[in-house]
KEMARVEX-405883 format. One record per atom (N, C-alpha, C): x, y, z; atom name; residue number from 1. Coordinates in steps of 0.2 Angstrom, whole numbers. Example, Ala and Ser with C-alpha at 12.3 -4.5 7.8 and 13.67 -1.06 7.14 Angstrom:
REM residues 2
(sedo (66, -28, 39), "N", 1)
(sedo (62, -22, 39), "CA", 1)
(sedo (66, -16, 39), "C", 1)
(sedo (64, -11, 35), "N", 2)
(sedo (68, -5, 36), "CA", 2)
(sedo (64, 0, 39), "C", 2)
This chain:
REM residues 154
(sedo (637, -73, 716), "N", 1)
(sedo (632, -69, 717), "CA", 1)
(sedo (631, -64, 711), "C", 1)
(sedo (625, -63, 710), "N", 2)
(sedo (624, -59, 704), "CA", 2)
(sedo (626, -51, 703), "C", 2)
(sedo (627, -47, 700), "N", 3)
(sedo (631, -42, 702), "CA", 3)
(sedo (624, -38, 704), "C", 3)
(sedo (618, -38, 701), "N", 4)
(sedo (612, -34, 703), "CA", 4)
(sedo (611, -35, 710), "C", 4)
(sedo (610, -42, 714), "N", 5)
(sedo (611, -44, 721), "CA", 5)
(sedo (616, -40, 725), "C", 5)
(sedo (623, -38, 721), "N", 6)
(sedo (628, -36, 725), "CA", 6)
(sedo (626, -29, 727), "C", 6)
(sedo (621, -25, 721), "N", 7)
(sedo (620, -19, 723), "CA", 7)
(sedo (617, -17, 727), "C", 7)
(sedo (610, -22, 726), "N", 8)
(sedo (605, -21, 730), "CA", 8)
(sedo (607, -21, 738), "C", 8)
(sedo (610, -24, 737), "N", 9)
(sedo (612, -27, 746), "CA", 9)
(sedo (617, -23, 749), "C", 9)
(sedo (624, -20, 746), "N", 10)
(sedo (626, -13, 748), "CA", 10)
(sedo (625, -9, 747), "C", 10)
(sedo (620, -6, 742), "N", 11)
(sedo (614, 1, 745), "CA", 11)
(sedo (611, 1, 752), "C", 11)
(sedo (609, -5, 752), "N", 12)
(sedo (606, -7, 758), "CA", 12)
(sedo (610, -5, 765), "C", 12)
(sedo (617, -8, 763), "N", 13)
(sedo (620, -10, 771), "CA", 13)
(sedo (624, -3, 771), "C", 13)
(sedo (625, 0, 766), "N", 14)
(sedo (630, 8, 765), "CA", 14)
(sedo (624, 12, 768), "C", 14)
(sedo (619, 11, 767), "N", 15)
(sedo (612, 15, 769), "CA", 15)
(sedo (612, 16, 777), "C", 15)
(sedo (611, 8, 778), "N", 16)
(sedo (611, 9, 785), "CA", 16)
(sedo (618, 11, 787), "C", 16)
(sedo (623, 10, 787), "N", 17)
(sedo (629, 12, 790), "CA", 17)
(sedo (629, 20, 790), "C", 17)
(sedo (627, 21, 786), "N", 18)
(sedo (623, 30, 786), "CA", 18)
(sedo (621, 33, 791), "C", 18)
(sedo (617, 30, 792), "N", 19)
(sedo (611, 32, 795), "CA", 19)
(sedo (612, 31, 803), "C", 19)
(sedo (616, 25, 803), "N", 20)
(sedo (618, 24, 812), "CA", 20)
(sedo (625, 26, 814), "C", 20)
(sedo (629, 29, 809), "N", 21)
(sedo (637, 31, 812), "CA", 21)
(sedo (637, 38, 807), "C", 21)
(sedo (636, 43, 813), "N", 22)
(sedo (637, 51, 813), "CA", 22)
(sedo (645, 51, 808), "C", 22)
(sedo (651, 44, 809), "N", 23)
(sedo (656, 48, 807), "CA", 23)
(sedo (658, 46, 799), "C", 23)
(sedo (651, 41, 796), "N", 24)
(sedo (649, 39, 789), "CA", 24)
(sedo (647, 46, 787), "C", 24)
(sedo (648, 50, 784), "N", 25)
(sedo (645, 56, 779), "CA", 25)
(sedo (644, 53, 772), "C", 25)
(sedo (641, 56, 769), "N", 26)
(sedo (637, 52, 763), "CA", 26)
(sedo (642, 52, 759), "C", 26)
(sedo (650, 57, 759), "N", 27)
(sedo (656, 52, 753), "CA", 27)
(sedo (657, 45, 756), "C", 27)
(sedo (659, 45, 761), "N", 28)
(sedo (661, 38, 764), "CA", 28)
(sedo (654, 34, 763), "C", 28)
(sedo (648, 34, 764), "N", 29)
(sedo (643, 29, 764), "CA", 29)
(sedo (644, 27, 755), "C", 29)
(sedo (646, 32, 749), "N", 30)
(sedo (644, 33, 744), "CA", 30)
(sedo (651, 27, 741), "C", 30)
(sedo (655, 27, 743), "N", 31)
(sedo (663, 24, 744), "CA", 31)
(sedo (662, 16, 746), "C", 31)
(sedo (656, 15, 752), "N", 32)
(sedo (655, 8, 753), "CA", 32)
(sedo (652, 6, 750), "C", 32)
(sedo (647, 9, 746), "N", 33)
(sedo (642, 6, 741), "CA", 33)
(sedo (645, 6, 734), "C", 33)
(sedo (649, 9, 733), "N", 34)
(sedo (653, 8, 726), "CA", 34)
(sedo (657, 4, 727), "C", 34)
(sedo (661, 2, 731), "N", 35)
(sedo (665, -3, 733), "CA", 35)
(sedo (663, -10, 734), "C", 35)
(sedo (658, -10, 736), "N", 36)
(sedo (653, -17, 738), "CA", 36)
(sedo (650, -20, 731), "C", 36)
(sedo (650, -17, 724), "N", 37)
(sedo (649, -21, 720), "CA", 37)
(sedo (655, -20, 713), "C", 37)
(sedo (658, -16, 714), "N", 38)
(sedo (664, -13, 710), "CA", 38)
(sedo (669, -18, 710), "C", 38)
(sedo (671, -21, 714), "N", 39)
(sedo (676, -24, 716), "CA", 39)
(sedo (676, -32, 712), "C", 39)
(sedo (668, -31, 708), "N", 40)
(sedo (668, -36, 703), "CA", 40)
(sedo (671, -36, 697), "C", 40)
(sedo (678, -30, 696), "N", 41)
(sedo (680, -27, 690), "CA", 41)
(sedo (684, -33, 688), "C", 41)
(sedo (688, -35, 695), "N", 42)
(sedo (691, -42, 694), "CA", 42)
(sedo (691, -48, 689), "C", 42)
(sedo (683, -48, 690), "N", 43)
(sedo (679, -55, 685), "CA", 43)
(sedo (682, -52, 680), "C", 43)
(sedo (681, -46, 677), "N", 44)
(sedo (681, -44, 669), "CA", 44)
(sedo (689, -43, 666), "C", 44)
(sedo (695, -43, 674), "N", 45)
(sedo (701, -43, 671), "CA", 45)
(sedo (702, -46, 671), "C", 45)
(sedo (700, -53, 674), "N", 46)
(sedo (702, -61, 675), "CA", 46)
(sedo (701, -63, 666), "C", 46)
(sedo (694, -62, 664), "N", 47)
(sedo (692, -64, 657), "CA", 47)
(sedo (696, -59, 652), "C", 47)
(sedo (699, -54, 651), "N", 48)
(sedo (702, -51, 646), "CA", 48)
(sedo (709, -55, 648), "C", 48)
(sedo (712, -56, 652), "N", 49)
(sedo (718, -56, 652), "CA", 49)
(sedo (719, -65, 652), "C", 49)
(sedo (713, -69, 651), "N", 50)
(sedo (715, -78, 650), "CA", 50)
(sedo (711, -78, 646), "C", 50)
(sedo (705, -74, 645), "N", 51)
(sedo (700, -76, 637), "CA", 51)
(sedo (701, -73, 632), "C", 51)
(sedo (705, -68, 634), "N", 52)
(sedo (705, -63, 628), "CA", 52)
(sedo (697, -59, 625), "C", 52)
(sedo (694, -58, 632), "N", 53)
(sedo (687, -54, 632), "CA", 53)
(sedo (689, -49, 632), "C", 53)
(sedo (690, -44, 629), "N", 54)
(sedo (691, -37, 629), "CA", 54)
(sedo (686, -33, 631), "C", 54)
(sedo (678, -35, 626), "N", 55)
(sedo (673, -31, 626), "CA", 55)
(sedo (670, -34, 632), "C", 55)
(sedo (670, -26, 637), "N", 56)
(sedo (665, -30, 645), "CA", 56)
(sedo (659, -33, 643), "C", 56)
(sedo (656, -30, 637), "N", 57)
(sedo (647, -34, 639), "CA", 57)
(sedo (646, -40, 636), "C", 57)
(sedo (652, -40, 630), "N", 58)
(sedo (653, -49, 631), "CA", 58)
(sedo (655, -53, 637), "C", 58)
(sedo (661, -50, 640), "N", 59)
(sedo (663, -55, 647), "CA", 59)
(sedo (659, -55, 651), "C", 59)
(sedo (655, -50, 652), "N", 60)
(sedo (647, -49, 655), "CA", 60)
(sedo (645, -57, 654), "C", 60)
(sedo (642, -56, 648), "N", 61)
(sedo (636, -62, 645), "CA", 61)
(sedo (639, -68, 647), "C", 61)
(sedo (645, -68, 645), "N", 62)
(sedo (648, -75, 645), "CA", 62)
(sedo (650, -76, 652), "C", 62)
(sedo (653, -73, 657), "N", 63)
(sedo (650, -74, 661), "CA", 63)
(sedo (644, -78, 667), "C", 63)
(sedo (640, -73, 664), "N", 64)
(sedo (633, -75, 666), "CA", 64)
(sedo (631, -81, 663), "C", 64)
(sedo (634, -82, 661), "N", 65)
(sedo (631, -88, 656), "CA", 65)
(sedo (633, -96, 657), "C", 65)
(sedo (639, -95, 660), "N", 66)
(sedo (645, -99, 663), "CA", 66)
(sedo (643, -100, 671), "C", 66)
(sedo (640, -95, 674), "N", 67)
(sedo (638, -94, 681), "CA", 67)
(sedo (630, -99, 680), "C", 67)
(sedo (626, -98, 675), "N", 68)
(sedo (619, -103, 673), "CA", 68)
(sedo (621, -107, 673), "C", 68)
(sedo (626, -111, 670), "N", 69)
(sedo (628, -117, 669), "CA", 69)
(sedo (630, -122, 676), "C", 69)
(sedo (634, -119, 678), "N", 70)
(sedo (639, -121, 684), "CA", 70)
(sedo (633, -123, 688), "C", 70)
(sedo (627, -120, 689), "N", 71)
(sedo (623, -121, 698), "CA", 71)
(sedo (620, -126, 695), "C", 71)
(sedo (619, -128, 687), "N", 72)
(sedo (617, -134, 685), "CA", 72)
(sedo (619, -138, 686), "C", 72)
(sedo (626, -139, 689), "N", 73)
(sedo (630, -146, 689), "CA", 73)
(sedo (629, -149, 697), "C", 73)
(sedo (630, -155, 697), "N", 74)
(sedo (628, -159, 701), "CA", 74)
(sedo (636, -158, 706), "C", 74)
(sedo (635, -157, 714), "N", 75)
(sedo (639, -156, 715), "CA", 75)
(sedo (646, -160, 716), "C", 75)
(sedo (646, -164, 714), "N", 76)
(sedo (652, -170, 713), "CA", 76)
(sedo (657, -164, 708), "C", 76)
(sedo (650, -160, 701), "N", 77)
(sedo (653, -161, 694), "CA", 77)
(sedo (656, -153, 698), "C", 77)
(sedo (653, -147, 706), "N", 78)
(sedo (655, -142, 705), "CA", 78)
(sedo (665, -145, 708), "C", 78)
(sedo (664, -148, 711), "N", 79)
(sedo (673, -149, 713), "CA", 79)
(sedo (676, -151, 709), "C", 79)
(sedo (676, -151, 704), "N", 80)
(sedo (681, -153, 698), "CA", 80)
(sedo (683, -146, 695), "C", 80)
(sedo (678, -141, 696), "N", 81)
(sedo (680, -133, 691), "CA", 81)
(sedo (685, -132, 699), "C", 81)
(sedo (689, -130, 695), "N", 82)
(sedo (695, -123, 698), "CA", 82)
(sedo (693, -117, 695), "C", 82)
(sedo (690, -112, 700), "N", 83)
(sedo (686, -105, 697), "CA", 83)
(sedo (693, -100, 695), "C", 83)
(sedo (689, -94, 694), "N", 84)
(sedo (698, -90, 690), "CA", 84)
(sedo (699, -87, 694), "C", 84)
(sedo (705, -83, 695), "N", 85)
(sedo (709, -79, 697), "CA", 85)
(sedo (707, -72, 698), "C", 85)
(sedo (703, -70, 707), "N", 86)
(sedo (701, -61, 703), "CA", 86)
(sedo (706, -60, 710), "C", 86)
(sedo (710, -55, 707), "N", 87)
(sedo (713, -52, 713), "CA", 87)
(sedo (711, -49, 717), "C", 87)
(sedo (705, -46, 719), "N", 88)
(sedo (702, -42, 722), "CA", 88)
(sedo (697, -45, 729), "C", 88)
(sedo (698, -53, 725), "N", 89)
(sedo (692, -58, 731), "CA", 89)
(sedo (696, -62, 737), "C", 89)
(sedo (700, -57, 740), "N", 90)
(sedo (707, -61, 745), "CA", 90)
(sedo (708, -56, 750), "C", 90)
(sedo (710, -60, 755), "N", 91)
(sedo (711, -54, 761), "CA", 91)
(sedo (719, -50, 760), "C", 91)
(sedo (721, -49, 754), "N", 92)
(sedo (727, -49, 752), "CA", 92)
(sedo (725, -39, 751), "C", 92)
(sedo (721, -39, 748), "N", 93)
(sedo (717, -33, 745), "CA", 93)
(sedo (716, -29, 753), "C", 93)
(sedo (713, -34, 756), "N", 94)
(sedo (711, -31, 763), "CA", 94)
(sedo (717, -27, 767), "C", 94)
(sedo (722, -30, 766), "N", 95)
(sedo (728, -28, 771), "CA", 95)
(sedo (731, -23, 767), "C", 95)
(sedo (731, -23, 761), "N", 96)
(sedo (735, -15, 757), "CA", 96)
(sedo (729, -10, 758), "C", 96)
(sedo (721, -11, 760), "N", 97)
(sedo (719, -6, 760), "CA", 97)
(sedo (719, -4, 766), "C", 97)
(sedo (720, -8, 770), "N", 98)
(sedo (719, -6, 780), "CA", 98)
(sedo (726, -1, 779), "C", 98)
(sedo (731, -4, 778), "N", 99)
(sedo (737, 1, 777), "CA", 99)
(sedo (739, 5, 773), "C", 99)
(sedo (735, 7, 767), "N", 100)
(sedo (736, 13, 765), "CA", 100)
(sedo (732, 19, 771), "C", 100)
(sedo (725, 16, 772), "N", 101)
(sedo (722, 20, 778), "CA", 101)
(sedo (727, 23, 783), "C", 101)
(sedo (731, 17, 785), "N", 102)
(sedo (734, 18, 791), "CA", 102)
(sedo (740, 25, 790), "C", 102)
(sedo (742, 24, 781), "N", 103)
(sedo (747, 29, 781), "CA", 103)
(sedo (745, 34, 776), "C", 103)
(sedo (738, 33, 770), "N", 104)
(sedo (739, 37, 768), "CA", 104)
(sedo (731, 43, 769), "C", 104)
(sedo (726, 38, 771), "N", 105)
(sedo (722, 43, 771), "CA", 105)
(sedo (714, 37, 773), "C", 105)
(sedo (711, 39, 779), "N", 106)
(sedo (705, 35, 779), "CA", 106)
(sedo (700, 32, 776), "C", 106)
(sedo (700, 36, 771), "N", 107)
(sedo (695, 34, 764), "CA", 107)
(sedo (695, 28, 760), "C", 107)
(sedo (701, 23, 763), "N", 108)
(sedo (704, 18, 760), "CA", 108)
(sedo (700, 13, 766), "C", 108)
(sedo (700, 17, 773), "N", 109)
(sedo (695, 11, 776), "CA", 109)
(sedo (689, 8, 773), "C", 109)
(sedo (684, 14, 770), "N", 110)
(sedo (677, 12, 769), "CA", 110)
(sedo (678, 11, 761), "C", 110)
(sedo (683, 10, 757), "N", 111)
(sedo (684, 5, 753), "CA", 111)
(sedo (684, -1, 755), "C", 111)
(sedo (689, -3, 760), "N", 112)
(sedo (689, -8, 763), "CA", 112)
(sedo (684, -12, 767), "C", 112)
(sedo (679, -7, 768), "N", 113)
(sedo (672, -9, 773), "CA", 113)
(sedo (669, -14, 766), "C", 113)
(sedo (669, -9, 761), "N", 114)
(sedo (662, -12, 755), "CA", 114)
(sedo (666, -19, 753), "C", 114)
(sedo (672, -19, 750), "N", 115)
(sedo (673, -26, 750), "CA", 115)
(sedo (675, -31, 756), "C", 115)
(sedo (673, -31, 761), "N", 116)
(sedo (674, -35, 765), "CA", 116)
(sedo (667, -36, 767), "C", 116)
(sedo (662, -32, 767), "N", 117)
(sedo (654, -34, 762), "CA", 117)
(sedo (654, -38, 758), "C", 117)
(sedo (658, -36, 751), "N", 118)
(sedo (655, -41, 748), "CA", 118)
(sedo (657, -47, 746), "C", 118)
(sedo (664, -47, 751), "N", 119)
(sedo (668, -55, 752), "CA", 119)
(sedo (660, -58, 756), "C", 119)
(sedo (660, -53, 760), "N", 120)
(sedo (652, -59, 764), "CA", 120)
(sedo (648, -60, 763), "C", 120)
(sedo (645, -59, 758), "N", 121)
(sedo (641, -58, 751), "CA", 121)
(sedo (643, -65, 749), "C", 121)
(sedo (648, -66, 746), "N", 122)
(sedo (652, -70, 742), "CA", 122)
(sedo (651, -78, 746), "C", 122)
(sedo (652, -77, 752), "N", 123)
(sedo (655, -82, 756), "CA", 123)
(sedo (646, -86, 758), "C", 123)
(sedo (642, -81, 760), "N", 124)
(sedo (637, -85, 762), "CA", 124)
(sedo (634, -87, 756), "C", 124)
(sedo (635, -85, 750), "N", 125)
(sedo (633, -87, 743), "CA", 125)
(sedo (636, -96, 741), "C", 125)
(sedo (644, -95, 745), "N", 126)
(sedo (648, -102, 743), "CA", 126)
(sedo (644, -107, 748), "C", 126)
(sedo (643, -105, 754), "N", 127)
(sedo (640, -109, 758), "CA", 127)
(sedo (637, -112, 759), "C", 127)
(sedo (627, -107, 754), "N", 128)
(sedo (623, -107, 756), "CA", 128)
(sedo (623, -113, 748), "C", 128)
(sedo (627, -115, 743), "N", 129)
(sedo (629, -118, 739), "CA", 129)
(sedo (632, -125, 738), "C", 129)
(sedo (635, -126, 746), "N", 130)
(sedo (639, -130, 747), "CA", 130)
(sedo (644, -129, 741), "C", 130)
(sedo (649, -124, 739), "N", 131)
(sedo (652, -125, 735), "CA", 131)
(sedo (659, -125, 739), "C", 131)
(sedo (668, -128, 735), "N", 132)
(sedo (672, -128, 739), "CA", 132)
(sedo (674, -120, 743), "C", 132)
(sedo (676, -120, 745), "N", 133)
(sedo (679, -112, 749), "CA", 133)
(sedo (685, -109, 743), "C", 133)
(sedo (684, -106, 740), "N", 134)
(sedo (691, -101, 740), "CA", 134)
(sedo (686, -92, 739), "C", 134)
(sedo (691, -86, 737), "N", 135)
(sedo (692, -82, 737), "CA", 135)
(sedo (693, -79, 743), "C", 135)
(sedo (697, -83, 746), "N", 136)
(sedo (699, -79, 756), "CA", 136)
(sedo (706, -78, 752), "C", 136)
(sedo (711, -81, 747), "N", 137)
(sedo (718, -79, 745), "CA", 137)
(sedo (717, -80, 738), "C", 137)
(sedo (720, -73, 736), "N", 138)
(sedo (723, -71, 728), "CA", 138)
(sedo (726, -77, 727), "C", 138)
(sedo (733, -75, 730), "N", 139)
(sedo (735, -80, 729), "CA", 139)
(sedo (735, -87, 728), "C", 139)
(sedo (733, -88, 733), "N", 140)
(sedo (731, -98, 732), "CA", 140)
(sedo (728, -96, 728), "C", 140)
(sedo (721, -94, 727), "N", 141)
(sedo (717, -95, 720), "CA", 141)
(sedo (722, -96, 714), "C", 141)
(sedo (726, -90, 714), "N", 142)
(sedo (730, -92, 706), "CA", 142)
(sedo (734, -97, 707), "C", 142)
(sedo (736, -99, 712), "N", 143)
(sedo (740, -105, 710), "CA", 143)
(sedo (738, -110, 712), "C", 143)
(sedo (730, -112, 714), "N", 144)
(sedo (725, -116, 710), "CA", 144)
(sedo (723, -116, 706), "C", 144)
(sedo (722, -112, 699), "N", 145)
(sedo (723, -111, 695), "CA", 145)
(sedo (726, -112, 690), "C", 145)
(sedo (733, -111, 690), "N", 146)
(sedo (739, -112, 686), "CA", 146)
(sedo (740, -117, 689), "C", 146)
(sedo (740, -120, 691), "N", 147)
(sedo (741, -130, 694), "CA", 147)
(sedo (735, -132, 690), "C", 147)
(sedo (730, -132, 690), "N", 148)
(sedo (725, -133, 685), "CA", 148)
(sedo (725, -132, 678), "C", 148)
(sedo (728, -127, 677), "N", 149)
(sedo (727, -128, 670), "CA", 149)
(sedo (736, -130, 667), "C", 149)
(sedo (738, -132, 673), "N", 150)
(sedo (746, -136, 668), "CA", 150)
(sedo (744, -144, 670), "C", 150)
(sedo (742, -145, 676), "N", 151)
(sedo (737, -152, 676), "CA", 151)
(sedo (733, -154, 670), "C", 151)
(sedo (728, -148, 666), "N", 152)
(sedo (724, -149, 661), "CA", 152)
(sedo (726, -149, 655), "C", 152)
(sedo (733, -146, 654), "N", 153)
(sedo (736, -147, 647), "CA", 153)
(sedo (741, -151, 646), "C", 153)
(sedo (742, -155, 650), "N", 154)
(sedo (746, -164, 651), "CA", 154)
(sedo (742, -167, 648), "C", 154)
C-alpha cells in the first residue's frame, strides 16, 4: 500500500478512535496515527542496509518504482519475488510492544494499536492482490530472504 493510502486511512481510523473512546486523548489518537504510517521506516532500513540507499528520497523513488513494476507482473511472475526484510511488519513487534505496555508505560499500547492497523492495511492489500502471505513474521521473512538470495547466488 502506498504510504499517502497509509495516512489517509489512519487519520481516519485515529480520528474516529478519538472520537468514540473518552480514554483516547488526542496524545494517544496522535500516537495511532503516527504509528499507522511510520512504521514504513522499515522499507527505508531494509534498502540502506541490502541497497546501500542511504539517501531516503532516493529509496523512496526506487521503491515506488519497484512497487509499479511488481503489480505489472503476471501472477505466476508475482511468486517468484521473495519481498525484503522490514522488521516492523511481524507480530514480533506486536508482542515487545504489548509488553513494554504491560511493564513500562501504556503509550506503547496505541503504538501498538497504529501498527496493527497498518499490518491490516497491509494484509487486505495482499489479499485483495492475491499475492503470497508474508509479513505476519520478521523472522520467517528474513529467512525467506536469505534462503533466496543464497539460492540466487548459486
Amino acid at each position: 500500500m502506498y504510504p499517502k493510502t497509509h495516512v489517509i486511512f489512519g487519520f481516519i481510523f485515529s480520528f474516529i478512535l478519538f472520537v468514540c473512546f473518552s480514554e483516547i486523548n488526542l496524545f494517544f489518537a496522535i500516537l495511532i496515527f503516527l504509528s499507522s504510517f511510520l512504521v514504513d521506516i522499515d522499507h527505508y532500513f531494509f534498502r540502506a542496509w541490502k541497497l546501500n540507499q542511504k539517501n531516503i528520497f532516493k529509496a523512496y523513488k526506487s521503491n515506488m518504482d519497484i512497487k509499479k513494476n511488481y503489480k505489472k507482473l503476471s501472477k505466476k511472475e508475482k511468486e517468484k519475488i521473495i519481498p525484503g526484510f522490514y522488521i516492523f511488519h511481524g507480530f514480533e513487534i506486536i508482542i515487545v510492544l504489548f509488553l513494554l505496555g504491560i511493564s513500562l508505560h501504556r503509550f506503547f499500547y496505541f503504538i501498538m494499536i497504529g501498527i496493527l492497523f497498518h499490518l491490516c492495511l497491509d494484509y487486505v492489500e495482499i489479499i485483495l492482490n492475491k499475492e503470497k502471505m508474508h509479513k505476519f513474521s520478521s523472522i520467517l521473512d528474513y529467512l525467506s530472504f536469505e534462503k533466496a538470495n543464497k539460492n540466487f547466488k548459486k
